[in-house]
C-alpha positions, 0 to 999 in steps of 0.5 A: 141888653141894650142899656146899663139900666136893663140888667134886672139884678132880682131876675138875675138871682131867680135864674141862678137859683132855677138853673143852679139849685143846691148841691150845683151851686157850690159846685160851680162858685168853687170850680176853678173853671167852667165849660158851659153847653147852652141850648136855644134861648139860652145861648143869648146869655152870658152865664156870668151875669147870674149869680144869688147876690146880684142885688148886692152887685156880687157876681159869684163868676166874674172872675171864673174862667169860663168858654161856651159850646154850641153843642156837647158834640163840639165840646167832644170833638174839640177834646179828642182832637189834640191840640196842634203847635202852629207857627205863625208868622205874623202875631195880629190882624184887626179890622176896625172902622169901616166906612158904613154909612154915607154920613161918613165923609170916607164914603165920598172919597171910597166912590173917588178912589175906586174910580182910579184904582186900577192895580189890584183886580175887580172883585166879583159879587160871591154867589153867595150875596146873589141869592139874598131876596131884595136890594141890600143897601144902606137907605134899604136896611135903613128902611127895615130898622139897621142902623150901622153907625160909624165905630171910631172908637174901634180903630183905637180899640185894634191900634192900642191892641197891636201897640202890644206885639212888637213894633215890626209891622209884620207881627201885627196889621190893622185896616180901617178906613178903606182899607178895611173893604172885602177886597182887601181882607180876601186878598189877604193871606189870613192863615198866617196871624195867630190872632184875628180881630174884627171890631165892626157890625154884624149883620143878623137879619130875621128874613129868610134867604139872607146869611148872618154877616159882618159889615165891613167898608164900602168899597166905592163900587157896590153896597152889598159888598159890604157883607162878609157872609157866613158862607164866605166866611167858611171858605176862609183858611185859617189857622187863628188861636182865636178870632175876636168878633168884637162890638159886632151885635146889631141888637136889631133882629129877634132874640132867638134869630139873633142868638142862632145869628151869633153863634153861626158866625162864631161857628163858621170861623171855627170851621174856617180853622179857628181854634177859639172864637170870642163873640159879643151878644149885644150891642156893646160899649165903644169905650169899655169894650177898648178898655177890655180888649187891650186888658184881654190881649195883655194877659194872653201875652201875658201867658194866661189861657184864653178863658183865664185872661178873659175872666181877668179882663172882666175884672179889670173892667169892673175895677175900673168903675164898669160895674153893671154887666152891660160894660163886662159880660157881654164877651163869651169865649167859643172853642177851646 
């Protein structure tokens, strides 16, 4: 959904209709809570935006707490094994505005600083990015229709975020800017934070031989070590109750690939060590999706559970005026 004006509300109703027929829809409008298994196409749906009064601006799950599965085999898995206390000793990390693009004026300065940066070792290129067909460069992606757009609002969005946790600087951290490169985020110790947040672009490309990845800073040295891969990804160790993997859909790519895209990402940092991860699944809105964010991380600390504090934040974003489901449906929980 690239625009407030695309939600068809009649279509909306139909799909709720053929994918919950009587007696299934009292069962789900009733349930306190509800798990949802999509399969293939599928998955490119938020569920909450079905409902038989959409064309009356009813949405029958907006407050439903609700969490997503790739797969019934996961959903088995993740409730066989129990769940583990975890001591963390730092509560927040965000990630937000990178340096994406050389209309930014922090592109030029990257280049200068990593001139004179002698203290921390050079990074090498993973092997991973070595197996991608072709050059990966801002002017090439340019060329073949990606489009990675500064984000400032998302700086705002991950400060307002950690302005919730304590003020001593070890509960929560937040990288923008340069300091928001793959460098710094590898050299990082991430097992440490209870809560992970990336708000920045994916990257979910249709040509083969090139991995899903989230677009972080140039570091002044080489455009391809932008891309945090799905590979690497993998080789993270982490112990998150949750990452947030926010305003990251590109909306550039073909519907299906970029479901598969999404929720590869959202896998790999589950098989990182996340307990839960909370992706979007189009490009969203930069000051709405702040507005929801901090709403989202107010009710966990709060005390509510993850899909609980979600379904509330949906909510309080619609109260706010955000009504149409472009603005408060595009975040689905992953995981547990």
């Amino acid at each position: 959904m690239a625009t407030p004006n695309q939600f068809d509300p009649k279509a909306s109703e139909e799909l709720f209709q053929a994918i919950f027929p009587e007696p299934y829809t009292q069962f789900l409008i009733t349930a306190g809570s509800v798990i949802f298994v999509p399969d293939d196409v599928l998955f490119l749906l938020p569920f909450e935006i079905l409902s038989p009064k959409a064309t009356q601006s009813r949405f029958v799950l907006l407050n439903t707490p609700t969490a997503y599965f790739p797969s019934a085999a996961a959903f088995r898995l993740s409730r066989a094994v129990a769940p583990s206390r975890r001591n963390w000793s730092a509560q927040f990390f965000g990630l937000a505005d990178p340096i994406t693009t050389k209309d930014d004026e922090r592109y030029e300065t990257a280049s200068i600083v990593s001139e004179i940066q002698t203290v921390k070792p050079e990074l090498p290129v993973p092997t991973a990015q070595l197996q991608v067909r072709g050059p990966l460069s801002v002017d090439n992606l340019k060329s073949r229709g990606y489009f990675f757009n500064r984000l400032p609002e998302t700086a705002t969005e991950v400060n307002n975020i950690a302005g919730l946790f304590p003020t001593d600087a070890s509960f929560a951290v937040v990288r923008t800017g340069m300091d928001a490169t793959k460098r710094e985020l590898l050299q990082t110790d991430l097992g440490r934070f209870r809560f992970i947040h990336f708000a920045t672009h994916g990257f979910l490309p249709v040509e083969p031989g090139r991995d899903p990845a989230l677009v972080l800073s140039y570091d002044g040295k080489a455009e391809e070590r932008m891309m945090l891969t799905l590979p690497e990804i993998l080789q993270l160790k982490l112990h998150a109750e949750m990452v947030v993997l926010s305003a990251c859909n590109t909306g550039s790519a073909r519907k299906v690939t970029r479901a598969e895209g999404v929720a590869s990402l959202g896998m790999a940092f589950l098989q990182a060590g996340a307990s839960s991860v909370t992706v979007s699944l189009w490009a969203v809105d930069d000051k709405s999706t702040a507005i929801l964010m901090q709403e989202f991380y107010r009710n966990l600390l709060s005390g509510m559970t993850k899909s609980k504090a979600l379904a509330a934040a949906r909510a309080s974003l619609v109260s706010k005026g955000y009504t149409s489901p472009y603005y408060w449906a595009p975040f689905v929980l992953t995981g547990e």
